[in-house]
C-alpha positions as CSV (number, residue, x, y, z in Angstrom):
1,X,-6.5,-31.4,9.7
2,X,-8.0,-28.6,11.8
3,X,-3.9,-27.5,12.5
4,X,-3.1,-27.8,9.0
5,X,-6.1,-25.6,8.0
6,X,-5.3,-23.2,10.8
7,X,-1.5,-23.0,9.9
8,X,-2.7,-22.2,6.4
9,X,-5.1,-19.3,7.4
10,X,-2.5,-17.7,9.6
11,X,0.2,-18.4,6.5
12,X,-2.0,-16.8,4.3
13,X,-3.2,-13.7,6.5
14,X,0.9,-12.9,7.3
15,X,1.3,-13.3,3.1
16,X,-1.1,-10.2,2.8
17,X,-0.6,-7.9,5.6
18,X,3.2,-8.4,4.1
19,X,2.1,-7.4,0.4
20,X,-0.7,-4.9,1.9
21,X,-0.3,-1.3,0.4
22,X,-1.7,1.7,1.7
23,X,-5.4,1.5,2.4
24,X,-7.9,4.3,3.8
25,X,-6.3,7.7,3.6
26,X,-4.5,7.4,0.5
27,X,-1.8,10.2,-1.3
28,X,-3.0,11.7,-4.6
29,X,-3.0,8.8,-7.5
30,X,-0.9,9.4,-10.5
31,X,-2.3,11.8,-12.6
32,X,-1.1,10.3,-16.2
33,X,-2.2,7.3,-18.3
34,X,1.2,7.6,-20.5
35,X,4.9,8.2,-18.8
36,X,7.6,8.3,-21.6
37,X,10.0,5.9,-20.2
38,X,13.4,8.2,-19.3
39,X,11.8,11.0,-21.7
40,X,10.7,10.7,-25.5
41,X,14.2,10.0,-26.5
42,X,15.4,8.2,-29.6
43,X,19.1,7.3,-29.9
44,X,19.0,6.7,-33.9
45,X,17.3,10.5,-34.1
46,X,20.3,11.7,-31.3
47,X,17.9,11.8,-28.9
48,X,19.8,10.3,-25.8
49,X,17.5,8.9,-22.6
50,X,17.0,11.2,-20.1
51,X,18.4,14.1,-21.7
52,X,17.0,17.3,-21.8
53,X,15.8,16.8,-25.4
54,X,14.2,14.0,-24.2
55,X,12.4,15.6,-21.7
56,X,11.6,18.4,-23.8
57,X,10.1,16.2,-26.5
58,X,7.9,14.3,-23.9
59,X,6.6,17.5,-23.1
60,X,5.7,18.8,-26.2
61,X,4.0,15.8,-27.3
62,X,1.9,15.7,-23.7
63,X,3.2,13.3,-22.2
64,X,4.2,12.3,-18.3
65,X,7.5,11.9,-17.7
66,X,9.2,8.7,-16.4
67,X,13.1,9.6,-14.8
68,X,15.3,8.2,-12.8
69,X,17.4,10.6,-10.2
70,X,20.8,9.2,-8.3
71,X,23.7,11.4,-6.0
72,X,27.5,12.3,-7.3
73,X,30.1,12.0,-5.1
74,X,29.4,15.7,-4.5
75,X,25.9,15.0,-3.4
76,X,24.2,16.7,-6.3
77,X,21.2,15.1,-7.6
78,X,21.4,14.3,-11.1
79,X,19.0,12.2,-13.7
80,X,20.7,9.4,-14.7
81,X,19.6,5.6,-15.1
82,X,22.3,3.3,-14.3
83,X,24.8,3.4,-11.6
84,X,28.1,2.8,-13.6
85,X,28.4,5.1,-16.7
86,X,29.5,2.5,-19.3
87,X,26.5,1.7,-21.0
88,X,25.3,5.5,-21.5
89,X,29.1,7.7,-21.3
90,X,31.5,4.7,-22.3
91,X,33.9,5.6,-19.8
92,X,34.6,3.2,-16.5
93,X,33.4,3.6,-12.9
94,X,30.0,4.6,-11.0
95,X,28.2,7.9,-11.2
96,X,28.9,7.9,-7.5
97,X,32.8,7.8,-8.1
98,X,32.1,11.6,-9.9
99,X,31.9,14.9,-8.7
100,X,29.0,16.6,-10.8
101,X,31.5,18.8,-12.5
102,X,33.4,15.9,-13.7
103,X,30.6,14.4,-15.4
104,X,30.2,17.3,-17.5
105,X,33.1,16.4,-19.5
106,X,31.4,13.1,-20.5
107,X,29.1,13.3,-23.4
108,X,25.3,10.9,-23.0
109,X,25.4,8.2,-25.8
110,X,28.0,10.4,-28.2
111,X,25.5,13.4,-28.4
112,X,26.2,16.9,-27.2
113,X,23.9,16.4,-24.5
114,X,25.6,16.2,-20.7
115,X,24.0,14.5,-17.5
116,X,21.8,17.0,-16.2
117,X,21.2,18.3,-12.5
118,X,17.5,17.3,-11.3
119,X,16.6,20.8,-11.0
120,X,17.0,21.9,-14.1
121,X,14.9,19.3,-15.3
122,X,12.0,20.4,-12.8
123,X,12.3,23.9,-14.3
124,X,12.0,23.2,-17.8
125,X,9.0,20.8,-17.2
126,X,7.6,23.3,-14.4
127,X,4.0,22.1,-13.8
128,X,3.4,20.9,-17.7
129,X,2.9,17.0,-17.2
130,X,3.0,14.9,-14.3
131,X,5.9,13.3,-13.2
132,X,7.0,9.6,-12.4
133,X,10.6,9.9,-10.4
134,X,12.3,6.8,-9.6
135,X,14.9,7.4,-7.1
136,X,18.2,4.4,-7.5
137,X,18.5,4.3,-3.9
138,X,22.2,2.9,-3.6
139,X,23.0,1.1,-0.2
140,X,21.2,0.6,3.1
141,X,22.2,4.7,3.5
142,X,21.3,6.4,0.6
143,X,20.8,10.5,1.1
144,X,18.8,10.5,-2.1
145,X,15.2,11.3,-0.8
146,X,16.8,13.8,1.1
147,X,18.5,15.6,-1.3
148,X,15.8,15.3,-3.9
149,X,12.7,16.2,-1.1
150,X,15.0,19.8,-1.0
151,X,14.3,20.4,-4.7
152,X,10.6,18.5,-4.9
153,X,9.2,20.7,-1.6
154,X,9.4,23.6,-3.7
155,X,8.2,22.1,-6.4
156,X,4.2,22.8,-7.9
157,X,3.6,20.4,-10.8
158,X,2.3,17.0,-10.1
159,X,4.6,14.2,-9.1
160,X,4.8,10.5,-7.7
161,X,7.8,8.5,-6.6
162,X,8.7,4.6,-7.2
163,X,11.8,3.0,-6.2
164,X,12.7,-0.7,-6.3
165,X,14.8,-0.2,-3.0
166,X,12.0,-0.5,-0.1
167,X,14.0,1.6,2.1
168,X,13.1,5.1,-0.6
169,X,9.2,4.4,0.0
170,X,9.7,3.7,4.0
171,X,11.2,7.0,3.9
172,X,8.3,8.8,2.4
173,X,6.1,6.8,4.1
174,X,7.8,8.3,7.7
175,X,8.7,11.9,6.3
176,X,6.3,12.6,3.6
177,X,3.4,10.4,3.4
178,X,1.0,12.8,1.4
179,X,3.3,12.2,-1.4
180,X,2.0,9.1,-3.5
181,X,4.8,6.6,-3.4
182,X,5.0,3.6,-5.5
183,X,6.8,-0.2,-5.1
184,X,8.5,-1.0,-8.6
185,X,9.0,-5.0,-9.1
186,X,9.9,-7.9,-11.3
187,X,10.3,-11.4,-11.8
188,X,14.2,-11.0,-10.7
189,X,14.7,-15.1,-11.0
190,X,13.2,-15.5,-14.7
191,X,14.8,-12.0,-16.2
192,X,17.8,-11.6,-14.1
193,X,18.7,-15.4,-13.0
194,X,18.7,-13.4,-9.0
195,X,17.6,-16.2,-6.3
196,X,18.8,-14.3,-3.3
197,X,16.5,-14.3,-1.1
198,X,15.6,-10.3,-0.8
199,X,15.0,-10.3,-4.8
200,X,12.7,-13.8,-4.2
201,X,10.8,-11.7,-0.9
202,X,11.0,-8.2,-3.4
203,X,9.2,-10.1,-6.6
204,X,6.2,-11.2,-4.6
205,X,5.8,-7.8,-2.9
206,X,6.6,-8.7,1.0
207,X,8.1,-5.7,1.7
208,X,5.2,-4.1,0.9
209,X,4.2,-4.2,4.2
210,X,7.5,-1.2,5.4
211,X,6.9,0.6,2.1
212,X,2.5,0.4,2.0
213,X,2.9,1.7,-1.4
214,X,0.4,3.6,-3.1
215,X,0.7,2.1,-6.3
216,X,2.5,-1.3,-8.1
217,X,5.0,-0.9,-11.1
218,X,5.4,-3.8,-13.0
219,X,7.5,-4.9,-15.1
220,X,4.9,-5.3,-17.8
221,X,6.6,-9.2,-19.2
222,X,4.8,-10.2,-15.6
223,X,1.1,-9.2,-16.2
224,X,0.3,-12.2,-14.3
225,X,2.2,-12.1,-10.9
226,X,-0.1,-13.4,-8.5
227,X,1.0,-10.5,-5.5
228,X,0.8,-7.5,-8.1
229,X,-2.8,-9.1,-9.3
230,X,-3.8,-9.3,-5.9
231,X,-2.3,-5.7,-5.1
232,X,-4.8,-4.7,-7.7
233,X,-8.0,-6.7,-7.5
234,X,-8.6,-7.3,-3.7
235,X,-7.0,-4.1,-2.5
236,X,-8.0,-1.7,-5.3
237,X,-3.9,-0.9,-5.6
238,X,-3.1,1.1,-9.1
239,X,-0.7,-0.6,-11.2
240,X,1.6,1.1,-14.1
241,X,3.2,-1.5,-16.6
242,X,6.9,-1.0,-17.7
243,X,8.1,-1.0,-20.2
244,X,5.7,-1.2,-22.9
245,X,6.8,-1.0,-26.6
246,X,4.8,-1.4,-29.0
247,X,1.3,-1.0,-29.8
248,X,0.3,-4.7,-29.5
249,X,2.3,-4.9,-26.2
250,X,-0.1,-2.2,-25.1
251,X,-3.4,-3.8,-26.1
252,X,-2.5,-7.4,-24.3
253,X,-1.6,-5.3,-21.2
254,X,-4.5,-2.7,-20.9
255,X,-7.0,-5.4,-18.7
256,X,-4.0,-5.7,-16.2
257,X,-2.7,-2.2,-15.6
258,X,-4.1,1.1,-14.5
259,X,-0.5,3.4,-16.3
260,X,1.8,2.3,-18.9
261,X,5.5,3.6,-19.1
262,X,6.6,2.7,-22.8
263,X,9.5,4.2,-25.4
264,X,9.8,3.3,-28.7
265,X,6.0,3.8,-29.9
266,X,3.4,6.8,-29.5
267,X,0.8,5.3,-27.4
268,X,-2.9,6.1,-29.5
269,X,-6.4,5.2,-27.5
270,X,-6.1,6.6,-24.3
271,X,-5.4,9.8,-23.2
272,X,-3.7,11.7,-20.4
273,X,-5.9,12.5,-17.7
């Protein structure tokens, strides 16, 4: 009994130094209770996700800004969600396959609006809300902190990064660690049917222990996952919920985040801070 109750407290102290994020000395916490998931877009009102539009609107109306930033084959930094263009452009291939020019000549969603660069998307917000920057961190060799820490050092408004891909948040946590970094997770087996084993390791937050992540983003369908929960109670982690909409969603979600990334609805009852 005494080695089955001391196998279970080492177990059990490996299981959270593993889903530990950073504790003491911690980066600047996200400045915004409200990110507008990919911008305030609306497709019916040809409003495409991160457009400029979009990102306009969101700024108009007050609110953060949730986008998601990926390379061309050129090694431009662009804002754009997915990794093949089908769903958004309805042509074949990866954004990766295109130089930036050559994704100029595909419209986003059947608008006028075109993929734009991630500058030009810190210029027109310059400063105005904060910012929540996923980076799609393709491969075990991704350039895309890199290229995007060029643009972001020069940068003044308020940011924070997330990235599902532990690799993004081990690299600010080595090259830039006063930048608030945050671990984005899900329940990949219920949502996605995914049972490999780095997607099983990834939903209960053991990587956590390369990336020591500032904050916890959710996918909010999870409110009770026992490492995020955890994360937030015992260690005092912030957590942002995504993606919430509606107004109800919202309410049942409030006692278990800290942020809220939602489209679809204008959040009411808390305010930007």
């Amino acid at each position: 009994m005494e080695q089955e109750a001391g196998f279970l407290l080492a177990a059990a102290g490996i299981y959270l130094f593993a889903i530990m994020p950073r504790l003491g000395r911690r980066a600047n916490k996200m400045k915004g209770v409200f990110y507008a998931h990919r911008g305030l877009h609306n497709k019916k009102n040809g409003v495409p996700e991160n457009s400029m539009t979009a990102f306009k609107k969101a700024v108009n109306a007050g609110y953060g800004i949730e986008l998601d930033i990926q390379l061309t084959r050129d090694d431009e930094v662009v804002v754009f969600h997915d990794f093949d263009l089908k769903r958004i452009c309805g042509v074949e291939g990866e954004l990766s396959d295109y130089t930036y020019e050559e994704l100029q000549s595909f419209a986003i969603s059947e608008t006028k609006e075109r993929i734009p660069k991630f500058d030009e998307v810190l210029k027109a917000v310059d400063g105005k809300v904060p910012l929540l920057i996923e980076m799609k961190y393709k491969g075990l060799h991704s350039r895309i902190c890199e290229r995007a820490d060029e643009y972001l050092r020069d940068y003044r408004g308020e940011y924070v990064i997330e990235s599902f891909h532990p690799k993004a948040l081990w690299w600010y946590r080595r090259h830039r660690p006063e930048i608030c970094r945050g671990q984005l997770s899900m329940n990949f087996q219920r949502q996605e049917g995914d049972y490999r084993l780095p997607q099983l390791a990834a939903r209960a937050l053991l990587f956590n222990f390369l990336s020591r992540p500032d904050f916890i983003a959710y996918d909010i369908r999870d409110r009770k996952a026992i490492s995020k929960n955890i994360c937030r109670k015992l260690f005092g982690c912030p957590c942002a919920a995504w993606t919430v909409r509606s107004g109800k969603q919202l309410e049942a979600a409030r006692a278990n985040y800290d942020a809220f990334i939602f489209e679809g609805f204008f959040p009411a009852g808390l305010q930007n801070q």
